[in-house]
C-alpha positions as CSV (number, residue, x, y, z in Angstrom):
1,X,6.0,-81.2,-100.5
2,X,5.7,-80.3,-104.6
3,X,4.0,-84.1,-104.3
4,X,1.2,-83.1,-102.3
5,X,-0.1,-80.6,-104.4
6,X,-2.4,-81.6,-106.9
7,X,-4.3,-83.6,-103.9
8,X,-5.3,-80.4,-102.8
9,X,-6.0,-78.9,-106.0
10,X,-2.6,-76.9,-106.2
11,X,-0.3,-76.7,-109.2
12,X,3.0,-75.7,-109.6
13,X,2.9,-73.4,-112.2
14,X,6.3,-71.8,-111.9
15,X,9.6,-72.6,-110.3
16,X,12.2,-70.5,-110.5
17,X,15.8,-70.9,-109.0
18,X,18.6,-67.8,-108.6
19,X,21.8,-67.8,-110.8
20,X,23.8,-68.5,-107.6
21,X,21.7,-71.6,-106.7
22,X,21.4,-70.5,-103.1
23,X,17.4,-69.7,-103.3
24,X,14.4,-71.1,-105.1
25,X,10.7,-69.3,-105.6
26,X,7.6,-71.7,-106.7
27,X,4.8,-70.1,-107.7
28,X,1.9,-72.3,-107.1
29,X,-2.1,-71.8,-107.9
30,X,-5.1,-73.1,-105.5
31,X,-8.7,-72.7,-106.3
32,X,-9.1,-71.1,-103.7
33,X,-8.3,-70.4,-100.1
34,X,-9.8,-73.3,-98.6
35,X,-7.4,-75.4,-100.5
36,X,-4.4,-73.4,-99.5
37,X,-5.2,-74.5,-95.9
38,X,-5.8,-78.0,-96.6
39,X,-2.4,-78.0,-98.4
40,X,-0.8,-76.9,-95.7
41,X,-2.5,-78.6,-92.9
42,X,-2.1,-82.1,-94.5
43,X,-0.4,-84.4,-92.0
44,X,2.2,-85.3,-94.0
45,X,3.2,-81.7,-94.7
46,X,3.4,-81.4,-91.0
47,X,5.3,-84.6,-90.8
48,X,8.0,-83.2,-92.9
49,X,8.5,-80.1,-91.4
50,X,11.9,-81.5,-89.2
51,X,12.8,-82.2,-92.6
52,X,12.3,-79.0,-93.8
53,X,13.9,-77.2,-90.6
54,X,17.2,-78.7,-90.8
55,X,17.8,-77.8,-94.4
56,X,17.4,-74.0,-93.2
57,X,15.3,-73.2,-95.9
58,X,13.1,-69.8,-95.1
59,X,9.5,-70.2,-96.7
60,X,7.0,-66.7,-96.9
61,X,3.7,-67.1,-98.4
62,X,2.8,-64.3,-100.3
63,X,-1.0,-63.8,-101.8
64,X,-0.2,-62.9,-105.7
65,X,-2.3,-61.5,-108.7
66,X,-1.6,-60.8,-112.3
67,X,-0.6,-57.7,-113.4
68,X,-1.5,-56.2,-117.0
């Protein structure tokens, strides 16, 4: 649902994949949380989400900050 992000104010600001192909991390940015919720309440998102079942793929949100 990368597509759907930038009507919500989201950007994909990483995507990274392991060496064995089998699982993929995006790190996406929302201005705030508000806009995380819209992103994933969007009908279309929802529409999807048979799609998104039958490939088996396990999603976790995880809440991130920078580190110095």
């Amino acid at each position: 649902m990368l597509p759907l992000l930038a009507e919500h104010g989201g950007r994909l600001e990483r995507r990274l994949r392991a060496l064995d192909d089998r699982t993929e991390a995006h790190l996406l940015s929302f201005p705030s949380d508000e806009h995380v919720a819209a992103y994933r309440a969007d009908p279309r998102r929802c529409a999807a989400a048979p799609l998104l079942e039958s490939s088996e793929a396990a999603i976790e949100l995880l809440a991130v900050r920078d580190v110095r």
